[in-house]
C-alpha positions as CSV (number, residue, x, y, z in Angstrom):
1,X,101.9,365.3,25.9
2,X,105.4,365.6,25.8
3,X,104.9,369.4,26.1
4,X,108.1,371.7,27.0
5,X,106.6,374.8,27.5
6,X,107.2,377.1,29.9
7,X,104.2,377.2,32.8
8,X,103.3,378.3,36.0
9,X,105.0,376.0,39.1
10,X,101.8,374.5,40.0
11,X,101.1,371.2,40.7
12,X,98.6,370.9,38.1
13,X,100.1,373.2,35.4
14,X,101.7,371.9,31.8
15,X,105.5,371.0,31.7
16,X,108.1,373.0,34.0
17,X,111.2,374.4,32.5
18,X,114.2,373.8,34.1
19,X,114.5,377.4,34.3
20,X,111.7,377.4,37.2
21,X,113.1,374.9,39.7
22,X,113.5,377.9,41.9
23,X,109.8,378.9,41.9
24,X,108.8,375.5,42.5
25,X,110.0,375.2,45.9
26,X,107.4,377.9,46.7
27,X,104.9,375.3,46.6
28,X,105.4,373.3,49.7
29,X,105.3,369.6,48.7
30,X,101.9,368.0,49.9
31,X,101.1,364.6,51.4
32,X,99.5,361.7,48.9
33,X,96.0,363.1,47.9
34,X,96.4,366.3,49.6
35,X,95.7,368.0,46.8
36,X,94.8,367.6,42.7
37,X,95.6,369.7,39.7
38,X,93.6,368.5,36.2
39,X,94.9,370.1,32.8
40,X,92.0,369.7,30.1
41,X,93.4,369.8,26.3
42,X,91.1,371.1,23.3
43,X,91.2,371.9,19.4
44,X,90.7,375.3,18.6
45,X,88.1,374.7,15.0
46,X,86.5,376.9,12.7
47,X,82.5,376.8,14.1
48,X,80.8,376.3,10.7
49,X,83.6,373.3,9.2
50,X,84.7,372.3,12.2
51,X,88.0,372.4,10.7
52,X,91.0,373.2,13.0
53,X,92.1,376.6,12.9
54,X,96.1,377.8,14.2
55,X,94.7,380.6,16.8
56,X,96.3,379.3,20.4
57,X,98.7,382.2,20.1
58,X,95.8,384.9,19.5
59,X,93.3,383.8,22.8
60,X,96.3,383.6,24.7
61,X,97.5,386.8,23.5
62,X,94.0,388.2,24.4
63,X,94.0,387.2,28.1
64,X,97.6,387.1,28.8
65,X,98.9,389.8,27.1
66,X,101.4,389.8,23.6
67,X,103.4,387.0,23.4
68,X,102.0,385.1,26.2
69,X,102.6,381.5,26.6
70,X,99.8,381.3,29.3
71,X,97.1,383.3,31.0
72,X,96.4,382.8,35.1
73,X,93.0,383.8,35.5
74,X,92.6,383.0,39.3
75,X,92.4,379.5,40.3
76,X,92.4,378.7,36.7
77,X,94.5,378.8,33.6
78,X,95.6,378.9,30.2
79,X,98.6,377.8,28.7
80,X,100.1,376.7,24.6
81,X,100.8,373.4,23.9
82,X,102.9,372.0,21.0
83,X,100.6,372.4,18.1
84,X,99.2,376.4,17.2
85,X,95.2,374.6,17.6
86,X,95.4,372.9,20.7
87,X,95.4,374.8,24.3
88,X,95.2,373.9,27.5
89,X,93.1,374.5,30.6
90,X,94.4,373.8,34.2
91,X,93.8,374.4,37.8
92,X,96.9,376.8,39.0
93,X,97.0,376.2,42.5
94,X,96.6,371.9,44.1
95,X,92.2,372.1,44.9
96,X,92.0,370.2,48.4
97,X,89.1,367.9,46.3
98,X,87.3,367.6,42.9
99,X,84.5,369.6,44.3
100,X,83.8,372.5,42.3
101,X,86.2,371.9,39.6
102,X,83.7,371.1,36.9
103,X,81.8,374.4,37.3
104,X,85.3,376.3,37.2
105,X,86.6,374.7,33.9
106,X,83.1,375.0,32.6
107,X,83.7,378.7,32.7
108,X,86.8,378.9,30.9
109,X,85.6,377.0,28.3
110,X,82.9,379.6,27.9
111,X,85.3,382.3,28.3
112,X,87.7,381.2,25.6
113,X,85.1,379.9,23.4
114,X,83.9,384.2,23.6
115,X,87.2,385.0,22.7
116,X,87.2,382.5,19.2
117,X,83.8,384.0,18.6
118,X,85.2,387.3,16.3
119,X,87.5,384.3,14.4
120,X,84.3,382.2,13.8
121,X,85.9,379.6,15.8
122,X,85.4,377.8,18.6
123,X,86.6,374.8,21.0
124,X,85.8,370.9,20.1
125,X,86.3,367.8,23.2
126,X,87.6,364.6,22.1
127,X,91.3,362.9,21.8
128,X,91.6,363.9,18.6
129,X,90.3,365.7,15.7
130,X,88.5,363.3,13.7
131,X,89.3,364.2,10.1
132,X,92.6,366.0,10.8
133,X,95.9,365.1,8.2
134,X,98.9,366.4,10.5
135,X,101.0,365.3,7.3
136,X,99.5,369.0,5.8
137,X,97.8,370.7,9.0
138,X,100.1,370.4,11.2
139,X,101.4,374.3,12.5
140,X,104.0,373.5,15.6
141,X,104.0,376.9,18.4
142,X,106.0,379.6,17.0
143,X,106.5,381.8,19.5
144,X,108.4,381.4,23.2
145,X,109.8,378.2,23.5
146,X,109.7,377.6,19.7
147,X,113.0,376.3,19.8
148,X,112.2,373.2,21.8
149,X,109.3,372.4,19.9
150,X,111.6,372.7,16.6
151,X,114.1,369.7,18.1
152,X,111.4,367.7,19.1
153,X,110.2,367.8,15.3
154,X,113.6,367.3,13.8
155,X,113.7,364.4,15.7
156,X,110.7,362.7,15.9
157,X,108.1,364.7,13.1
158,X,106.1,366.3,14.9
159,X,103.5,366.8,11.6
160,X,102.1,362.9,12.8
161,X,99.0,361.7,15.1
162,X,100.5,361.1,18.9
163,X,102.3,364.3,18.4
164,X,100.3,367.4,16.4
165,X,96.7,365.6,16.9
166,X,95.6,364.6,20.6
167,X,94.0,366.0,22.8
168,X,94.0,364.3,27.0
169,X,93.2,365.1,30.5
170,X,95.8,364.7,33.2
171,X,95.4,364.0,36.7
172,X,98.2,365.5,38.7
173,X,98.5,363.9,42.5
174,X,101.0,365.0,44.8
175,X,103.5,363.1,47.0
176,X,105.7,364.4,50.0
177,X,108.6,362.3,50.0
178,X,110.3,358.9,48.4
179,X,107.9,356.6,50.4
180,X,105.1,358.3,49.1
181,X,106.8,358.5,45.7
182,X,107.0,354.5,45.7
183,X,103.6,353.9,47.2
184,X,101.8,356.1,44.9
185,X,103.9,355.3,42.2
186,X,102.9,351.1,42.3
187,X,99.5,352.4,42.7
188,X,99.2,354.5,39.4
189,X,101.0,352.3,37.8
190,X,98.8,349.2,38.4
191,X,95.4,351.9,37.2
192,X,97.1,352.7,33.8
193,X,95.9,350.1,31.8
194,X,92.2,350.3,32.5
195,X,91.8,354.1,31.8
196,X,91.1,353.7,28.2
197,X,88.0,351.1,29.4
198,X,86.3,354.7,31.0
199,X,88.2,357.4,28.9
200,X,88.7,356.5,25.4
201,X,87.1,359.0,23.1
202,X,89.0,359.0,19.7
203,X,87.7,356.3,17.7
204,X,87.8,358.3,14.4
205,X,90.6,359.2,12.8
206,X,91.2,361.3,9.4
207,X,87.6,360.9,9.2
208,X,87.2,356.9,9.4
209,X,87.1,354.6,12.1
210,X,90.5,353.3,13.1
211,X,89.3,350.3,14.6
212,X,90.4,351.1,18.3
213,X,87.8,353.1,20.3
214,X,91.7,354.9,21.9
215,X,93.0,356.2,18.2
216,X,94.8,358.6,20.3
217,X,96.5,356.3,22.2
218,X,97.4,353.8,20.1
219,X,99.3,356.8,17.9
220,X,101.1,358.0,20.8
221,X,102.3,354.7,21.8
222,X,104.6,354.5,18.9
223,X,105.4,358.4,18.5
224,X,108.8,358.5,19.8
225,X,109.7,354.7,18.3
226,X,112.7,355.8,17.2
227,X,114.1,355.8,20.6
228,X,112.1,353.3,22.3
229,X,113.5,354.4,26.3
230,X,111.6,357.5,25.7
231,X,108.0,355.6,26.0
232,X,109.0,352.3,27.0
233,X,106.1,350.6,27.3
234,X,103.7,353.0,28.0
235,X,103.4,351.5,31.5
236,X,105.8,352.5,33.5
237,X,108.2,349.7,35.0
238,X,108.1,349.4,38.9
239,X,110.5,351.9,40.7
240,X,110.8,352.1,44.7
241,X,112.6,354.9,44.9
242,X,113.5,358.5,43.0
243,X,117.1,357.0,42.9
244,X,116.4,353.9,41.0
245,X,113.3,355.7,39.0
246,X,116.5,358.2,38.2
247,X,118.9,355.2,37.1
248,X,116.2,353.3,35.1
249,X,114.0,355.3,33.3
250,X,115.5,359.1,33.4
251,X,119.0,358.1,32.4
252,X,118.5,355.9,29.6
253,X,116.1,358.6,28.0
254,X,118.4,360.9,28.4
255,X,121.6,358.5,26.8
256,X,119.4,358.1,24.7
257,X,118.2,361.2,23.1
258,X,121.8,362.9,23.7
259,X,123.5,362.2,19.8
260,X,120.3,364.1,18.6
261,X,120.5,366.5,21.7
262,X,123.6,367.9,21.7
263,X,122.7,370.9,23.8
264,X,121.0,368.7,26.1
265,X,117.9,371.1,25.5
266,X,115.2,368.8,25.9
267,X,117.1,366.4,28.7
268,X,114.7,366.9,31.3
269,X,111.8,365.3,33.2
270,X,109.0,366.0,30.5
271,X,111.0,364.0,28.0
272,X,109.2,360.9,29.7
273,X,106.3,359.9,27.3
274,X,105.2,356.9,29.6
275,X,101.3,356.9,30.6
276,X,102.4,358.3,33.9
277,X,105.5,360.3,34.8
278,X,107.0,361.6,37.9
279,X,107.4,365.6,38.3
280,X,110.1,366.1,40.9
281,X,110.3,369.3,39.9
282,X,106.6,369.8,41.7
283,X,106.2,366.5,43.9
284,X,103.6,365.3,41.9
285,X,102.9,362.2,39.5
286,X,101.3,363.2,36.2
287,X,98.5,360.5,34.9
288,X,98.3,361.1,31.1
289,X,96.0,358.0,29.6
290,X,92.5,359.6,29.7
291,X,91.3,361.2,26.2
292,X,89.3,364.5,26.7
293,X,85.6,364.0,27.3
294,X,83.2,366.5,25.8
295,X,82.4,368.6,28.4
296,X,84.2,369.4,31.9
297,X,81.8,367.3,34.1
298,X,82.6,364.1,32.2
299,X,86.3,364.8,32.8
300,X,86.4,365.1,36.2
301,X,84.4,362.3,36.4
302,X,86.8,360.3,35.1
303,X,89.8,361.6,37.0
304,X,87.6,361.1,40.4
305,X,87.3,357.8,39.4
306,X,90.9,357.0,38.6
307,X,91.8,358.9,42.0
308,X,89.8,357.2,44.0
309,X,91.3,353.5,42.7
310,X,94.6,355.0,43.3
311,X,93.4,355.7,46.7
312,X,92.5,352.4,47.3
313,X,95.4,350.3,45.9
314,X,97.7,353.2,47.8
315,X,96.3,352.4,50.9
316,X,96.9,348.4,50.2
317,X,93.0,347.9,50.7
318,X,93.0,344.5,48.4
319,X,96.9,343.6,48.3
320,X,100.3,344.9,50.1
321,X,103.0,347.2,48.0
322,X,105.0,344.5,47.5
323,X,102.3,342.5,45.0
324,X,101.5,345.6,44.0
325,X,105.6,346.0,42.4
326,X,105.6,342.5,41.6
327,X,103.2,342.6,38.9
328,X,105.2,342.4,35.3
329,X,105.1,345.0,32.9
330,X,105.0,343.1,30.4
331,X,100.9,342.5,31.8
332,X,100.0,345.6,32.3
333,X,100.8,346.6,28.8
334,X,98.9,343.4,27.5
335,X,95.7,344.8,29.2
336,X,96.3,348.1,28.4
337,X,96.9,347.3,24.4
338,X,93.3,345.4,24.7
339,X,91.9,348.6,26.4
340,X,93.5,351.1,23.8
341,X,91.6,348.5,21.2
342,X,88.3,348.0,22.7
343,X,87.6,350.6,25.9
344,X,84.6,348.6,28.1
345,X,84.7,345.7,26.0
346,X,87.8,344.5,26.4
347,X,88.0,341.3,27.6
348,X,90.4,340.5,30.4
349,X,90.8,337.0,30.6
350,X,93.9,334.8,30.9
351,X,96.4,333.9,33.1
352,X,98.0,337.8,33.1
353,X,94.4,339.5,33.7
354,X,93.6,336.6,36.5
355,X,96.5,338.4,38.8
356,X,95.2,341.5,37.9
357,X,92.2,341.4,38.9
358,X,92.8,340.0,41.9
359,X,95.0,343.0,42.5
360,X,92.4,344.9,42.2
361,X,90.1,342.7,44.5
362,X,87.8,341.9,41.5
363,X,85.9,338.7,42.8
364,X,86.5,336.5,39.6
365,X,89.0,334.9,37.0
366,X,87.8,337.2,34.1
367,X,85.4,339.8,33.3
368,X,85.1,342.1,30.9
369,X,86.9,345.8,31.7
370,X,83.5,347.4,32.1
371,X,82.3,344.7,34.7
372,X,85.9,346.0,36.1
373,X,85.2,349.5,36.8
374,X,81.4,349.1,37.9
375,X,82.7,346.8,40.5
376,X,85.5,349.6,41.8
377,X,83.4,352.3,41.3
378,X,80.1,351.0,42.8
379,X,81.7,349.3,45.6
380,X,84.8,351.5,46.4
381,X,85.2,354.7,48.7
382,X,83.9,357.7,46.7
383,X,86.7,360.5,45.9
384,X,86.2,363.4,48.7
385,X,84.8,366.4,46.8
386,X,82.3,363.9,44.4
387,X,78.6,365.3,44.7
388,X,75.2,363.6,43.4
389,X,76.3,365.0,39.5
390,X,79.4,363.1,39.3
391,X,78.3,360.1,40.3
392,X,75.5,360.4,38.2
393,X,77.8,361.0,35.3
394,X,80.2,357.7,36.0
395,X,76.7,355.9,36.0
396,X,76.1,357.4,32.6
397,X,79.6,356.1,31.4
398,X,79.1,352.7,33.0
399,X,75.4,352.2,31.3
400,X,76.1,354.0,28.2
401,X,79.7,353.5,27.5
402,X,83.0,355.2,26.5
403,X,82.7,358.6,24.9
404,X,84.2,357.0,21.9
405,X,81.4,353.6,22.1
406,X,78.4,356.4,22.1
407,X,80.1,358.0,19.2
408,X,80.8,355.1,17.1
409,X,76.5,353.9,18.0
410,X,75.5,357.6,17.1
411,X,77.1,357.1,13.1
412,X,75.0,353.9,12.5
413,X,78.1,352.4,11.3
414,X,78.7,354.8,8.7
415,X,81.1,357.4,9.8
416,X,80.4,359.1,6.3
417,X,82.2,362.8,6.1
418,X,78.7,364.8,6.8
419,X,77.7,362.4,9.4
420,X,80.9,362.7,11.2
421,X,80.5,366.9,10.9
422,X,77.0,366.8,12.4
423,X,78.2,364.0,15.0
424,X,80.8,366.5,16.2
425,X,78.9,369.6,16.3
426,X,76.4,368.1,18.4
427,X,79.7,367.3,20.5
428,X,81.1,371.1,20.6
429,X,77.6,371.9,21.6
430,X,78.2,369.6,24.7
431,X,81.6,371.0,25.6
432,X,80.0,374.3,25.4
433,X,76.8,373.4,27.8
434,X,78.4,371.0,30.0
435,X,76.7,368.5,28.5
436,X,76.9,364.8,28.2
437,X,77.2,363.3,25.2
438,X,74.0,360.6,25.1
439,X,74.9,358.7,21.7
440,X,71.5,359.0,20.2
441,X,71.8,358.1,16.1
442,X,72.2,361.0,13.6
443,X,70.2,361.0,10.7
């Protein structure tokens, strides 16, 4: 997630090099929710073992051209990330709405999964590989770029889960100026620590269950430790303006990481690990706590969802801004941590989760963080784009649970090595088909 690489000046693409500040002002900054760009992470894995194969560089050499970094393909496309099995699938240009979107990243997923085919490989959903041992697997990008990629592992060992092994989906959503900044910064900020409640799909990780249903999450948390401004805690401390969000998070990271940066080479905006981070460089805030889904429709499922509580707390439908910037970090991180641990079972109770909720206008004390989001998502506004199939598909998620609940029920407790291959081919089947995942029991 903390992914240098050189992309396309789109709201929605992967991490901007300084280098491209220039073409970035040919995007003309649009107002809150004007527009969304979604990036959707996967692991490139050998179709028979399911083991994960190094062959970013080769699809994207296919489509882009030798060399490439990243493929445009219209509205959509295609870019490296830090590890040689992982790539990335984005919307290029802001889409007015999530309408459509689903369908379109369906089809690159069937378009890159024809290019594995002559490899024997294909693409597999999910926060992480399940059985994956960076310690020995781990291949960083070689190629353009390389060089940033090579600090970030001298630093920080890249060859670890939370760096070489994850896998997300992040919602991009624009701002105009510094009032929307603030606005839609507190907003975000206050929806972070419930996304692992709807999103969390990496319970399994080199090939047991961790105990979190968020194994992704709860690895990346602590991946840069060794310079704890980098992360902070996850959640984002309140900021009101781009000045003081400069001042208090950007500068620190960047004193920071400067006796192991010399060059100043990776002293930009993408440093930020937190679960959100703001891309000036595109007028946009990046939301990066939802694990991949198995297939596209779940996805943007999920980000509607999230969108459309950001919406609400944006427009100060249950409290003002300023309650909204009040609320301690130190909370949100509490909720989050029991999210990342348990997904819709978490229980948020206490004095912490009491103000929360009513933040969030939840009528009650306590509840339960899957009582949470079928109260916002039954009784809020839906997201402008959402048709019959994606609400269908949150109702699947509320009644069925987190990707990562329906995969721990389908093992029957016993996430044994052949049950977990079979588990996950059924679940590269559904990335391939579009196809939710139902949980039913293997074997």
């Amino acid at each position: 997630m903390n992914d240098p690489a050189l992309t396309s000046s789109s709201l929605s693409g992967g991490l901007l090099a300084p280098t491209d500040a220039a073409a970035a002002s040919l995007w003309p900054p649009l107002t809150a929710f004007g527009g969304i760009g979604i990036e959707l992470e996967y692991a490139i894995v050998a179709r028979d073992s399911l083991h994960i194969l190094p062959l970013a560089d080769r699809v994207l050499a296919a489509a882009g051209g030798p060399g490439a970094t990243e493929a445009a393909r219209g509205t959509f496309g295609w870019s490296n990330e830090l590890a040689l099995h992982v790539i990335e699938i984005k919307n290029i240009a802001p889409a007015p709405s999530v309408a459509g979107l689903a369908t379109g990243f369906a089809a690159e997923v069937t378009a890159i999964d024809a290019l594995l085919a002559p490899y024997g490989a294909r693409l597999l959903p999910g926060g992480m590989h399940p059985w994956m041992q960076p310690a020995t697997e781990t291949r960083l990008w070689p190629h353009a770029n390389a060089e940033c990629y090579r600090q970030f592992d001298r630093i920080f060992d890249c060859a670890r889960h939370g760096w070489s092994n994850l896998q997300s989906m992040q919602v991009n959503l624009p701002f105009a100026d510094d009032e929307q900044f603030a606005r839609l910064h507190a907003a975000i900020r206050l929806v972070l620590p419930i996304i692992p409640a709807l999103a969390a799909s990496s319970p399994f990780m080199e090939g047991a269950d961790s105990g979190h249903a968020d194994s992704r999450l709860m690895a990346y948390r602590d991946n840069a430790a060794r310079l704890p401004a980098i992360a902070g805690a996850v959640i984002p401390q309140t900021v009101r303006s781009r000045a003081e969000y400069t001042a208090s998070i950007l500068a620190p990271m960047y004193e920071a990481i400067a006796p192991h940066d010399p060059a100043g080479q990776l002293q930009h905006e993408w440093l930020n690990a937190r679960g959100a981070i703001a891309r000036f460089d595109r007028h946009a805030i990046e939301i990066r706590l939802a694990d991949t889904q198995e297939c596209p429709r779940a996805d943007i499922a999920v980000a509607a969802a999230i969108t459309s509580v950001v919406r609400m707390l944006y427009r100060e439908e249950t409290v003002p801004l300023a309650a909204q910037q009040a609320m301690p970090t130190a909370y949100l991180a509490d909720i989050l941590q029991r999210c990342i641990t348990r997904a819709e079972q978490a229980a948020l109770t206490g004095t912490e989760c009491a103000a929360y909720l009513a933040l969030l206008g939840y009528p009650a004390s306590a509840c339960r963080a899957q009582q949470l989001w079928r109260h916002l998502i039954r009784g809020g506004t839906p997201e402008p784009g959402m048709d019959d199939g994606t609400a269908a598909t949150l109702e699947h998620i509320l009644e069925h649970g987190t990707l990562a609940t329906r995969l721990r029920r389908a093992t029957h407790g016993d996430p044994s090595p052949a049950r977990l291959h079979s588990l996950y081919r059924r679940l590269a089947d559904c990335l391939h088909d579009d196809r939710l995942f139902g949980g039913f029991r293997i074997g």
